[in-house]
C-alpha positions in Angstrom: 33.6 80.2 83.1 36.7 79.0 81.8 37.6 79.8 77.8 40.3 77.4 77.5 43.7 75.7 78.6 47.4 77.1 78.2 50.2 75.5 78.5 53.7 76.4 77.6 55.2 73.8 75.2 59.2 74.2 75.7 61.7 74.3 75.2 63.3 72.6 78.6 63.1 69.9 81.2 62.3 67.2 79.3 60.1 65.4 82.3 58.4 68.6 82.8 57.3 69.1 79.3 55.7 65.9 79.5 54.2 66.5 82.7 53.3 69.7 82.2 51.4 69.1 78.6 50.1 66.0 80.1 48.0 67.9 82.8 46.7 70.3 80.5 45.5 68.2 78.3 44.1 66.0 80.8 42.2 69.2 82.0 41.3 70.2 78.7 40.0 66.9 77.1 37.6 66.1 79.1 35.7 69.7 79.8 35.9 70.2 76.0 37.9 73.7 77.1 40.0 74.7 73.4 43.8 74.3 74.0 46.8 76.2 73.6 50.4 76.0 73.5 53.0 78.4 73.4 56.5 78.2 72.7 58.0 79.2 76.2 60.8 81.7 74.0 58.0 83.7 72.7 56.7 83.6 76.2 59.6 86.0 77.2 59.7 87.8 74.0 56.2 88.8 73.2 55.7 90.9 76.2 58.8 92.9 75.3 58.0 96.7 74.6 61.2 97.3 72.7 62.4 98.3 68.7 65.4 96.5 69.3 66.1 93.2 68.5 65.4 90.5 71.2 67.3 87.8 72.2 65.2 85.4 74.3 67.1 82.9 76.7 66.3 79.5 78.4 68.7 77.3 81.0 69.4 74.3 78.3 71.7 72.8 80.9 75.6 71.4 79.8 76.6 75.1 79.5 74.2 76.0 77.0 70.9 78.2 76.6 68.2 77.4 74.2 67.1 80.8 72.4 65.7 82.3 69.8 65.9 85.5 68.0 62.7 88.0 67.7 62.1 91.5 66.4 58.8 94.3 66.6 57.4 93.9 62.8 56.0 96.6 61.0 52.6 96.3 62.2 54.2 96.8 65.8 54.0 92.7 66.6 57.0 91.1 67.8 57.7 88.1 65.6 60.0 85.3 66.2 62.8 85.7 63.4 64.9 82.1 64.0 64.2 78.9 64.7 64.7 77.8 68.3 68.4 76.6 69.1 70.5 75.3 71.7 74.2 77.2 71.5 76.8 77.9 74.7 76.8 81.7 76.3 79.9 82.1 73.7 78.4 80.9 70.4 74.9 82.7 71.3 77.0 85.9 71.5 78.4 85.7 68.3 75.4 85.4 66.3 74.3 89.2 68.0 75.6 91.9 65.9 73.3 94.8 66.9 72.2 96.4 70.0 69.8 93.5 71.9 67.5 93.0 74.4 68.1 89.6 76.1 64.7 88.1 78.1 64.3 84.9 80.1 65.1 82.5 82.6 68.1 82.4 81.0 69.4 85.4 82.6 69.3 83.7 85.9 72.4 81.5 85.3 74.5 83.0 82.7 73.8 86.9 82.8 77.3 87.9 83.8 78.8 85.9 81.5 76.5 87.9 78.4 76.5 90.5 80.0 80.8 90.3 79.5 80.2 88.8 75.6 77.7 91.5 74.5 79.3 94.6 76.9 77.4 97.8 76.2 75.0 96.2 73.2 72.6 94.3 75.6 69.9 95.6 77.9 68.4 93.1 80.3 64.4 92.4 81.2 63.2 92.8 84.8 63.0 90.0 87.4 59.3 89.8 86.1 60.0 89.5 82.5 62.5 86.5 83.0 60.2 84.8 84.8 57.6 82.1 83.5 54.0 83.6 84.3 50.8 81.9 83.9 49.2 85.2 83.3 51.5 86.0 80.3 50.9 82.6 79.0 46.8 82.9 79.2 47.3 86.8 77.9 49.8 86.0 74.9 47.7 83.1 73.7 45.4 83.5 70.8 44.3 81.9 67.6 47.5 81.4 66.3 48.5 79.3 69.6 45.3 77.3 69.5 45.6 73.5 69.1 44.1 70.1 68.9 45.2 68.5 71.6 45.7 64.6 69.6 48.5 66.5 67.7 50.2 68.5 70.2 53.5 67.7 71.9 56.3 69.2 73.7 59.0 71.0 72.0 62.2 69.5 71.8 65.1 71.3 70.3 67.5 68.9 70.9 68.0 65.2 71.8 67.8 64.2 75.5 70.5 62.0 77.0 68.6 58.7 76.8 68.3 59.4 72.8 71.9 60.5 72.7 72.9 57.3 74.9 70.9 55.1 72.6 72.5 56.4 69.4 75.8 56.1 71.0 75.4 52.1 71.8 73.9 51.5 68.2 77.0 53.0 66.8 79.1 51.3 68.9 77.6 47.9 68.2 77.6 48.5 64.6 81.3 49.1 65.1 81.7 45.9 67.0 79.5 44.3 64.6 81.8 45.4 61.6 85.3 44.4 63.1 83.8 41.1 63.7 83.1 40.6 60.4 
């Protein structure tokens, strides 16, 4: 009796994305069940009942959050109005110039420290809203989230350390490379 298969596609760990997409489309694939992904931001931020604009926050590690930036359209939708980012507690706060509501797991780590940047112009969600929930997931996915499973993958918003470390020795062998020459 099963309709289909969510999953939340990231930002985050980069190991659990991988995991975590992995199993549900080993679950889906098989039992022919449609698929669907959904950016783990607009996780947070669609279930937000607010006209203000929302800030939705992730633990990125190294001192930084991923986030994005979403606001209740016209037709009373919330809509995600940037692209997703990585930025320190200190640079996030700078890009918020009007009253916001900040969402996510996020809020677990670095809450005191926004709540200092953004004083009196941010209001917080609930325990329950900065929480990843399966439900939310299943209930927030629709057409727009569906997928084909061959084309789907995680979503990465910036490099992970094995990419940076790799990019790091092929610079500095070039640089060897050059002084030899």
């Amino acid at each position: 009796d099963l309709y289909g298969i969510c999953t939340g596609l990231g930002p985050g760990s980069f190991t659990g994305l991988r995991i975590g997409l992995g199993s549900a489309k080993g679950l889906a694939a098989p039992s022919g069940l449609r698929f669907f992904g959904v950016p783990t931001l607009d996780s947070f931020a669609l279930r937000c009942e607010t006209d203000k604009l929302i800030c939705s926050v992730i633990d990125a590690r190294k001192q930084e959050l991923y986030a994005a930036f979403y606001r209740k359209s016209s037709a009373g939708n919330v809509e995600r109005i940037s692209d997703f980012f990585a930025a320190t507690p200190e640079k996030l706060a700078e890009q918020i110039v009007e009253p916001v509501h900040v969402v996510g797991e996020g809020l677990l780590i670095y809450k005191e420290a926004i709540r200092e940047l953004l004083g009196e112009k941010a209001s917080y969600g609930t325990t329950s809203d900065n929480t990843v929930s399966a439900a939310a997931l299943g209930l927030i996915a629709d057409k727009t989230h569906e997928m084909d499973i061959s084309d789907s993958g995680p979503l990465y918003v910036r490099a992970s350390d094995a990419e940076l470390n790799l990019q790091r020795k092929t610079a500095n062998d070039s640089e060897k490379k050059d002084k030899n020459s």
